[in-house]
C-alpha positions, 0 to 999 in steps of 0.5 A, a space after each residue: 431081142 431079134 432072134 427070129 430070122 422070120 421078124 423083120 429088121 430094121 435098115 440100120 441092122 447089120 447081123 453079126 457073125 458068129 457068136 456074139 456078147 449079151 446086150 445090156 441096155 441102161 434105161 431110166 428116166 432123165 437124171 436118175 444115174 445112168 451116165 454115173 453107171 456107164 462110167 462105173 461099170 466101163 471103169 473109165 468116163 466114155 464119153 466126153 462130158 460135153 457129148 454127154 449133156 447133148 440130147 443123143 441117140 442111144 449109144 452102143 459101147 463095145 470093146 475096140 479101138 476102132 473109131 466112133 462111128 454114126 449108124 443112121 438108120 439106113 446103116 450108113 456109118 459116118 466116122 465121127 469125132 465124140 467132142 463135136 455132136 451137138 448137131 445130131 438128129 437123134 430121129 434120122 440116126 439109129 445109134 452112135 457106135 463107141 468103142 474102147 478097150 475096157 475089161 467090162 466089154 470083153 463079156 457083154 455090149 452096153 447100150 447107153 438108151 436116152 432118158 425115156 422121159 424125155 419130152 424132146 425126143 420121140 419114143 423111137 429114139 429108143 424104142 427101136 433099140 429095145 429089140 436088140 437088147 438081151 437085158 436091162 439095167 433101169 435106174 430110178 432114183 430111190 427117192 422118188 421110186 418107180 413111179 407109174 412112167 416107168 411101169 408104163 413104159 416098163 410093161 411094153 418091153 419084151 417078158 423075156 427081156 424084162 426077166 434078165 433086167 435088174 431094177 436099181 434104186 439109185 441114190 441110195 444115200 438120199 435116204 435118211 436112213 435103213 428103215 427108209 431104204 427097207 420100206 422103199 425097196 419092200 414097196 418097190 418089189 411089192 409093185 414090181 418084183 415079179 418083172 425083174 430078175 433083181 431089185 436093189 438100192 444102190 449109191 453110185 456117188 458112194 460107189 465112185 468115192 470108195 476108192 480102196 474103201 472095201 466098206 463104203 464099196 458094200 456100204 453103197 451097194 455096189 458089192 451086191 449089185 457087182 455079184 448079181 450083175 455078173 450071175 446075169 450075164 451067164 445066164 444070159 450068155 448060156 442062152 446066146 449062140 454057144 461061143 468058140 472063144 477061151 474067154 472065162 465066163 464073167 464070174 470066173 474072171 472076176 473072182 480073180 481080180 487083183 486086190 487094188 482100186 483106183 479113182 482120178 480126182 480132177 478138178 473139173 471132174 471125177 473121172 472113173 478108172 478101172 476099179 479092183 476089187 478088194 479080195 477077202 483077206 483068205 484069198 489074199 493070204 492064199 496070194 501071198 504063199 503062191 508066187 505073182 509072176 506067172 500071172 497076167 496082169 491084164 487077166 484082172 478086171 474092174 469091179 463091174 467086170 
């Protein structure tokens, strides 16, 4: 995390002003779940599905309507449209510059990092990123849990960084059953529990498929990672510059979230939309002595929010 104004910086980076968002990047290896996330946690799919199976740069999503920008790595920016990138050079461009406006992007930027085992992308794709980032999420697919690639490359990020990083073991359902997830979550913690802030197994298929589910969502693991996600970014966000904007914190926010869930089937594709959490029946019984029509509706927030 550059912070320090006596480290150089690199040609590409432009300093905000202000007070800004915590950075989370999504680092893993190839095909362990991070595109899956980036749609649950956005609520929407954030990029087209021909851009995401094309070997991209590292993928900076932030709340906006403006247009997706190439950053190359002198800091030119070129519009681009997100159906037509197969021709990028992932070595001469920093990152792709993506906006939308979901609720997530209101308490923090997503940085999408390409697969760190790629073996036909250089390292610095993304490496030089890393510097950037105020905490991680790494997916490893749980069967086949943190293996020694990932330490590896996981011992070279900044202490700092790794301590507000979560650690999820994605395909939670692959294994067979408890006993199977306890002993690969008691492994994992064993070899590498003091490097994260958090370690969980977690099934984002289970996840997208809950829909109004409230059981297949805890069932998944979502619930838990929603919780401990959000307890991050205050932690992170109480160590960011103070900011001057009536923003709610993320947890404030989401403890108000309206009671509904939502998944578009396609048949090409599932596409994610916004996702609402289902409130414990006490809180819904409080809702429904007190009147709704002073509430905003875009107050309430997706489930990853």
């Amino acid at each position: 995390m550059i912070e320090n104004s006596e480290v150089p910086k690199p040609a590409f980076w432009k300093e905000p002003e202000g007070p800004r968002l915590p950075r989370i990047a999504l680092m893993g290896e190839f095909s362990a779940g991070k595109s899956t996330l980036a749609n649950l946690m956005i609520g929407t799919n954030p990029l087209p599905v021909q851009v995401v199976a094309t070997q991209l740069p590292p993928v900076w999503i932030s709340y906006g309507n403006r247009p997706s920008v190439i950053v190359d790595l002198e800091g030119n920016e070129t519009e681009c449209d997100l159906a037509m990138l197969e021709g990028i050079d992932p070595e001469e461009t920093a990152f792709i510059k993506f906006y939308c406006e979901q609720e997530i992007l209101k308490q923090c930027e997503i940085i999408d990092l390409p697969g760190i085992s790629d073996p036909n992308m250089a390292q610095d794709v993304w490496a030089r990123i890393m510097p950037f980032a105020d905490g991680v999420l790494w997916c490893s697919p749980a069967t086949q849990a943190w293996r020694q690639s990932e330490a590896a490359v996981w011992e070279e990020i900044d202490d700092e960084v790794r301590q507000n990083s979560i650690l999820l073991l994605t395909r939670g359902d692959m294994l067979l059953n408890e006993k199977d997830k306890s002993k690969v979550l008691k492994r994992v913690q064993g070899e590498a529990g003091t490097s994260f802030a958090d370690i969980m197994i977690v099934s984002l298929v289970l996840a997208r498929d809950a829909g109004d589910d409230e059981e297949m969502w805890e069932q998944s693991g979502a619930d838990r990672f929603v919780s401990s996600f959000l307890a991050l970014l205050e932690k992170i966000a109480d160590g960011l510059e103070p900011s001057n904007s009536e923003s709610p914190s993320p947890r404030s926010v989401f403890n108000e979230s309206k009671p509904e869930a939502m998944v578009e089937v396609d048949e090409d594709r599932v596409a994610i939309v916004p996702r609402r959490p289902i409130r414990r029946r006490e809180a819904v019984r409080d809702a429904q002595q007190d009147t709704l029509s002073d509430v905003d509706p875009m107050s309430f927030m997706p489930k990853f929010s």
